[in-house]
DRENSE-88250 format. One record per residue (C-alpha): x, y, z; residue in one letter. Coordinates in steps of 0.2 Angstrom, whole numbers, padded with zeros to 4 digits, always signed. Layout:
BEGIN
XYZA;...
END
This chain:
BEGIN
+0272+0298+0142X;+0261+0308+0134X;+0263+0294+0118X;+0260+0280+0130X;+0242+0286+0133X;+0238+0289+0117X;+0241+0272+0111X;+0232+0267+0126X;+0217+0275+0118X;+0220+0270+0101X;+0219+0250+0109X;+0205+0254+0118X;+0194+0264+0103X;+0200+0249+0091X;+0196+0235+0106X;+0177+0243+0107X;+0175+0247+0086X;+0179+0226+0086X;+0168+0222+0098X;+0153+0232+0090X;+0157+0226+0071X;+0158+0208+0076X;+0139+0200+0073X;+0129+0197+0088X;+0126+0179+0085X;+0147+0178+0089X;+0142+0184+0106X;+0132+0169+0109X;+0133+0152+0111X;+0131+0143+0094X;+0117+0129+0097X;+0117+0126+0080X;+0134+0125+0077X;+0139+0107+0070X;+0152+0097+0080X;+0149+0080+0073X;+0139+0070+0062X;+0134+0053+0067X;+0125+0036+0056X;+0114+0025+0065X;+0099+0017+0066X;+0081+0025+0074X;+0076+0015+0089X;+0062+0012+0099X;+0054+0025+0109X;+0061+0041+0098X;+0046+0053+0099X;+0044+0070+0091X;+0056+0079+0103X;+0069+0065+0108X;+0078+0054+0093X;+0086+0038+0101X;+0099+0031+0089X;+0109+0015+0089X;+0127+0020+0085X;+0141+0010+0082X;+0148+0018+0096X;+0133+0014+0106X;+0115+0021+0109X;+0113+0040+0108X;+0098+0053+0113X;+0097+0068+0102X;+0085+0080+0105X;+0074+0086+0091X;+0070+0107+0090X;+0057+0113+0080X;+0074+0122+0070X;+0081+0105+0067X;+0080+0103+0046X;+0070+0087+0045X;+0067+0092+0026X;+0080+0077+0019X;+0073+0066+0032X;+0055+0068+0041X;+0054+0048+0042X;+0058+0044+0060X;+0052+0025+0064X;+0063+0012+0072X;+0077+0001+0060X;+0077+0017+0048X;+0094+0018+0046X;+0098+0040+0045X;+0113+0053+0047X;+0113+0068+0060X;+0122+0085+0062X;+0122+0087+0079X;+0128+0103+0092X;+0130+0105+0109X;+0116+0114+0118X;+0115+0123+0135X;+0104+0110+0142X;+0119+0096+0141X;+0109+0087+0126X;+0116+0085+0110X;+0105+0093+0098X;+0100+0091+0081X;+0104+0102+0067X;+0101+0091+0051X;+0095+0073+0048X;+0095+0067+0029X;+0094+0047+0025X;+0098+0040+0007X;+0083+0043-0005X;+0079+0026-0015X;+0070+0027-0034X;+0053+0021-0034X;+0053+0001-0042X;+0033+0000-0042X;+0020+0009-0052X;+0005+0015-0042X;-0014+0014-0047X;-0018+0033-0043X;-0033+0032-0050X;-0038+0023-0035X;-0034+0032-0022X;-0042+0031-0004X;-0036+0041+0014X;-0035+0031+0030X;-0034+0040+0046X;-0025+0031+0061X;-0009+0028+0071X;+0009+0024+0067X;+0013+0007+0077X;+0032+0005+0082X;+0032-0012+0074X;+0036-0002+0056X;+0052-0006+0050X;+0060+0002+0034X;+0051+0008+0022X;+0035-0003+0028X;+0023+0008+0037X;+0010-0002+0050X;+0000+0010+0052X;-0019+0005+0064X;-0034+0011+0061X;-0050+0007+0069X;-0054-0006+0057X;-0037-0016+0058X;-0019-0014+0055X;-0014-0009+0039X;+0005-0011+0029X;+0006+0003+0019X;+0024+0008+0009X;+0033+0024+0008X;+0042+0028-0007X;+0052+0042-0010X;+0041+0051-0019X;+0027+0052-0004X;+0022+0069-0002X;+0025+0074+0017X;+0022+0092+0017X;+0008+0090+0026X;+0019+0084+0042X;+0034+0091+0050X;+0041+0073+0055X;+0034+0052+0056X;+0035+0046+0073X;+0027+0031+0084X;+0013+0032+0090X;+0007+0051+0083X;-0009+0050+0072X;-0010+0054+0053X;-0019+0053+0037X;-0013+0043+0022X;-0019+0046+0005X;-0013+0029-0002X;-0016+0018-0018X;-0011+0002-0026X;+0004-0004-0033X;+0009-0017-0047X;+0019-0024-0031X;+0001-0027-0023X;+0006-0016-0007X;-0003+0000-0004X;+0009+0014-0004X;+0008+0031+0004X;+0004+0047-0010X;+0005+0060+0004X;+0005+0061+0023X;-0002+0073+0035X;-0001+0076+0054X;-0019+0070+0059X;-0032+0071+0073X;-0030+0070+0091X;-0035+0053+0093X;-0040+0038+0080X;-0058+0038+0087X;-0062+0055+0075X;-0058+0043+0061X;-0073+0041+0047X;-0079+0025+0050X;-0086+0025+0031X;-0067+0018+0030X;-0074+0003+0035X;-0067-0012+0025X;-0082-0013+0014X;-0096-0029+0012X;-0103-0031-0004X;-0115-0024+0001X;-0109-0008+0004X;-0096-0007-0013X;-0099-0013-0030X;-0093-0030-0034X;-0081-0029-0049X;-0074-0044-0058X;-0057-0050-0054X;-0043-0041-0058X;-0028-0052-0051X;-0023-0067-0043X;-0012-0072-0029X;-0005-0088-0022X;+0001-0089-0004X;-0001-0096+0012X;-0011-0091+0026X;-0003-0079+0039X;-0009-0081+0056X;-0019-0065+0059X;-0032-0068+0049X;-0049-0069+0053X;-0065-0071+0049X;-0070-0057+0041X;-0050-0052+0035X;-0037-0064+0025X;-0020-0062+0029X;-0011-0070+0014X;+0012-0073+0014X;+0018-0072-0003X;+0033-0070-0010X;+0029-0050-0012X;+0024-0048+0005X;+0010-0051+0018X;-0006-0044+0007X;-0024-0044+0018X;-0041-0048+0009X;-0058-0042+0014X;-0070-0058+0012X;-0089-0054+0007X;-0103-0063+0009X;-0101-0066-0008X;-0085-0072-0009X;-0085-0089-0016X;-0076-0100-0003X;-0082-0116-0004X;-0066-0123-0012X;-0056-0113+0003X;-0064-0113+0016X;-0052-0119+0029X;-0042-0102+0034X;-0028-0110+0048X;-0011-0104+0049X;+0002-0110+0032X;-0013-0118+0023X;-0009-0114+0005X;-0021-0101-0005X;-0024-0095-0021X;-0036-0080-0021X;-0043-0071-0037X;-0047-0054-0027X;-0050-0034-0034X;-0048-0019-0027X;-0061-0011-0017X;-0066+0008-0015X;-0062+0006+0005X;-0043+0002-0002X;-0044-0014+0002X;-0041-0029-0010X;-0057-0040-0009X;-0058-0060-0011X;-0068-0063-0026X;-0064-0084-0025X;-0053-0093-0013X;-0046-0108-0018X;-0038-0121-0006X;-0026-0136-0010X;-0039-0154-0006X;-0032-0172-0006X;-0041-0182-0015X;-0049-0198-0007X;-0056-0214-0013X;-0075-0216-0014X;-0082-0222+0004X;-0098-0225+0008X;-0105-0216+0023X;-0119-0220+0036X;-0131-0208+0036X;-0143-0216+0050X;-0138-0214+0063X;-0129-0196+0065X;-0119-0189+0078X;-0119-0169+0084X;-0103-0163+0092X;-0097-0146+0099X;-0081-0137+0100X;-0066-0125+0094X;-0056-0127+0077X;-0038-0134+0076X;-0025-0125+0070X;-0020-0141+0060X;-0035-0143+0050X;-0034-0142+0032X;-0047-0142+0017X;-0047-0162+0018X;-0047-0165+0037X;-0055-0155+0052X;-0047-0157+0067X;-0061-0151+0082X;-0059-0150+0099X;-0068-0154+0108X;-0071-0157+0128X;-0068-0175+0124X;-0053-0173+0116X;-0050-0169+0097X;-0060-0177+0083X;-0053-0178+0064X;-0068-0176+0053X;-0067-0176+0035X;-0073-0163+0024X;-0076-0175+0008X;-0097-0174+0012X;-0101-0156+0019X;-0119-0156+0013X;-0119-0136+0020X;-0109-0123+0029X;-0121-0110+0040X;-0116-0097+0053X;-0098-0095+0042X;-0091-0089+0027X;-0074-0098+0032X;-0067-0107+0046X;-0050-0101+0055X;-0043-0108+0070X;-0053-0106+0087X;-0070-0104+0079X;-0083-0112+0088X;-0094-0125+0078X;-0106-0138+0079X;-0104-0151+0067X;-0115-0166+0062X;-0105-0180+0057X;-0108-0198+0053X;-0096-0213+0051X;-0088-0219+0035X;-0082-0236+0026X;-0063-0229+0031X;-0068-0229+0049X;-0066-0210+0050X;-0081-0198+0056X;-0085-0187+0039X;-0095-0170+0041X;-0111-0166+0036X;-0114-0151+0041X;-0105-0137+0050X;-0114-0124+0059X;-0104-0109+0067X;-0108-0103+0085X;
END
């Protein structure tokens, strides 16, 4: 009996020397313990505390914790295709412990003697390794390579605001040197950032030329160009020699001569369009008409389709005597055009005068 009870105590005195050298984090439930890992790709709406991933297995939300190791992996934008640890937590949520995507080699070689920082806002329309990042002055596509520093922020979302240190590369796309968590909102951005007149940077000679078509967000002021590296944008000055492309409508066919402007921007030095060429007509001058109304999205540097509240006019470009109130034309501009009719039995311009 009197052995019974003493091996009773010895259970007991072993059960409470267990319980005191087991750790304390045993005692607990393990959030961070790993119970899966899932691939997938980042999907619309994922925000700093909630990742929403498209699995094979179908779509998953993942809540982000500020203990969650972003450190292989702080590029969180929609179509970025990642891996994630994930445990259980107390709330129901899975949780995640790690994310880590696969690290590519730089292929470019970047200007960083010409750097420029741009503050502004991540739009959800980036995809891969393309950053559309808005500022006040426009939409910008700038390129993340692996070797962006991103110390500065604990993780890329939509919609969060930042500042990009960014230069030039030999593949014409501006791509991001460093990346940190920015102002509250875009409006505290220094508009000194401003895509810069000629007025307001130093003209330099061209450095480069480009052949392309034009994209159809391009504006007066801002040439969106498609080549075959990619949509590149051009700030046009009011120097910028466009008299042999003037016409700026949707898949007309460019070839700019351009460099690179201290606001990081590339900037039009010449723009040349593609012209047909026409037989000699002769034109009466005497008795000139005046006509009002909106560019056509079909006009090229031969033909101008206006229309007008008459209906559309074809007017051709083979006797512009001058161009006032525009730099370049793009569809939906506004003009006044005095034209007067040729030997061909088409109305040719004479002068355009934007509204």
């Amino acid at each position: 009996m009197k052995g019974h009870k003493i091996a009773k105590i010895c259970m007991m005195v072993c059960l409470i020397l267990g319980m005191v050298l087991i750790p304390a984090s045993k005692l607990k439930v393990q959030a961070a313990e790993v119970i899966a890992t899932v691939q997938g790709t980042i999907l619309s709406g994922t925000s700093s505390d909630l990742l929403k991933l498209s699995t094979k297995e179908g779509n998953m939300e993942i809540k982000l914790d500020s203990g969650t190791d972003t450190s292989a992996c702080k590029i969180l934008l929609p179509g970025k295709h990642i891996s994630v640890s994930v445990s259980h937590g107390s709330d129901g949520y899975l949780h995640a412990v790690k994310i880590s995507s696969e690290v590519q080699a730089p292929t470019v070689t970047i200007d960083n003697s010409t750097t420029a920082t741009v503050t502004g806002k991540i739009s959800e329309k980036s995809e891969g390794d393309i950053l559309r990042f808005i500022t006040p002055q426009g939409e910008m596509e700038i390129k993340l390579d692996s070797t962006t520093n991103m110390s500065g922020c604990s993780m890329l979302v939509a919609d969060k605001n930042y500042n990009i240190v960014c230069a030039r590369g030999s593949d014409a796309y501006m791509h991001a040197i460093s990346i940190s968590d920015g102002a509250a909102t875009v409006s505290s951005v220094d508009t000194s950032l401003t895509p810069a007149s000629a007025d307001s940077v130093n003209r330099k000679a061209a450095t480069g030329t480009v052949t392309g078509t034009v994209a159809k967000s391009t504006k007066e002021d801002l040439l969106y160009l498609s080549t075959k590296d990619g949509e590149m944008q051009f700030v046009i000055e009011k120097n910028t020699d466009s008299r042999n492309g003037m016409i700026l409508t949707p898949g007309r066919k460019l070839t700019v001569s351009f460099y690179h402007g201290s606001d990081a921007y590339l900037h039009a030095v010449d723009i040349v369009g593609v012209k047909e060429s026409s037989l000699p007509v002769s034109i009466d001058t005497s008795s000139p008409a005046t006509v009002s109304g909106t560019v056509g999205s079909k006009s090229t540097e031969s033909l101008l389709y206006l229309d007008t509240k008459y209906g559309t006019m074809e007017l051709k470009l083979d006797a512009v005597k001058s161009v006032t109130g525009c730099k370049v034309i793009v569809s939906g501009k506004k003009l006044t055009v005095t034209c007067a009719r040729g030997s061909d039995a088409y109305m040719h311009a004479l002068d355009i005068k934007g509204v």
